[in-house]
C-alpha positions in Angstrom: -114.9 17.4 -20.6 -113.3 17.2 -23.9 -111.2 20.6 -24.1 -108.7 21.8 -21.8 -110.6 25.4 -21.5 -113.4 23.0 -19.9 -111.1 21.6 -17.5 -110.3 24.9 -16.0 -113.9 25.8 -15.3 -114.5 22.4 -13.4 -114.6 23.4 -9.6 -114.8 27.1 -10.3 -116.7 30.0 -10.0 -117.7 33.1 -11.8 -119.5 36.1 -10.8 -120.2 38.2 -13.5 -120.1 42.4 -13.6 -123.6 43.4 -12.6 -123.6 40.6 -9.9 -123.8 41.1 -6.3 -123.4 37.7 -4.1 -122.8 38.0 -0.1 -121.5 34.7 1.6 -119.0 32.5 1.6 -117.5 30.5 -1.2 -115.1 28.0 -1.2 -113.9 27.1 -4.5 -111.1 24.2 -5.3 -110.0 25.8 -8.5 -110.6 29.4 -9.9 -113.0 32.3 -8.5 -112.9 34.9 -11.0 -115.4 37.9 -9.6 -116.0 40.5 -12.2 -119.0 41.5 -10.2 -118.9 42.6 -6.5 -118.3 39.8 -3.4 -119.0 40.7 -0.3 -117.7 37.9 2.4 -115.5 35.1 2.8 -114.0 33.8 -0.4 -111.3 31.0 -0.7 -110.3 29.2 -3.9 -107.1 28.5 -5.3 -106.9 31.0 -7.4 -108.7 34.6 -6.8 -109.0 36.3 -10.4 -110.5 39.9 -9.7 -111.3 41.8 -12.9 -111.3 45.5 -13.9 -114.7 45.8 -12.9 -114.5 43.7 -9.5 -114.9 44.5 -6.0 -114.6 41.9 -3.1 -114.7 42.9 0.3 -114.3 40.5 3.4 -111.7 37.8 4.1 -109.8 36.5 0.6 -107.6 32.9 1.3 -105.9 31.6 -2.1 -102.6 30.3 -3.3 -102.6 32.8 -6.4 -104.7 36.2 -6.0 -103.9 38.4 -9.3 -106.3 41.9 -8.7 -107.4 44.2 -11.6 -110.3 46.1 -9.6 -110.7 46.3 -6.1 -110.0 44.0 -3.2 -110.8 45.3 0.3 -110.2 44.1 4.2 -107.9 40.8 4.9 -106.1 39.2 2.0 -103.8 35.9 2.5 -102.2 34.7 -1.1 -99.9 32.3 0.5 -97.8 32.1 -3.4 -98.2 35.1 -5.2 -100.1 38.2 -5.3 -100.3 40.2 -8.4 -101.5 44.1 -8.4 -102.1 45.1 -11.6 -102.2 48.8 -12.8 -105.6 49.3 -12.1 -105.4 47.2 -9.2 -106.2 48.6 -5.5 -105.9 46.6 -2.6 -106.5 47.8 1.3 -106.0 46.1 4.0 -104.2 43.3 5.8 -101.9 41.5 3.2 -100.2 38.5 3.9 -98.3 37.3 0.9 -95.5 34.8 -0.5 -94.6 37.4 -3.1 -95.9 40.1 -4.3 -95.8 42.0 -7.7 -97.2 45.7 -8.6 -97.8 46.8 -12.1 -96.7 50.7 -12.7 -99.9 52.4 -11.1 -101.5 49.4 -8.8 -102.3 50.4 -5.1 -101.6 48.8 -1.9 -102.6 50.6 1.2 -102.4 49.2 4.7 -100.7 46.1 6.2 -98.2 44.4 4.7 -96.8 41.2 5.8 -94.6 38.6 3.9 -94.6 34.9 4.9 
């Protein structure tokens, strides 16, 4: 690993738009899902994209959402909504930020 960019893809995982993976991943750095997740994910950090969906039970430090994430979330730091975030379900959260136009919908509870 001679570049820091290379660094930050050790230990991490990408599913790209198009894919669909069911399971269960446990990542110790970054999941970034782009695609669509179905299952049990936990990483360090959770970055969904515009065009991702994950559904299932989601367990990271940092979770920052840009498409869809769907059933039981725990981001024990921070959870980031952005505007064309939507999130349903159970949230447990540290803190919590929503862009102008993100979506939360369902249970809300701060550690």
């Amino acid at each position: 690993m001679n570049d820091k960019n290379d660094m930050s893809k050790e230990n991490s995982i990408y599913i790209g738009e198009g894919v669909v993976f069911s399971g269960s991943i446990k990542a110790p750095n970054q999941a970034i899902i782009s695609g669509k997740f179905d299952g049990e994910l936990e990483a360090r950090d959770v970055l969904i994209g515009a065009s991702g969906v994950v559904t299932g039970k989601t367990t990271a430090q940092f979770v920052d959402v840009k498409g869809e994430l769907n059933e039981t979330v725990t981001s024990r730091e921070l959870l980031i909504v952005r505007g064309t975030g939507r999130v349903r379900g159970t949230v447990t959260y540290g803190e919590i930020e929503i862009e102008r136009g993100g979506q939360v919908k369902g249970d809300m509870i701060q550690r």
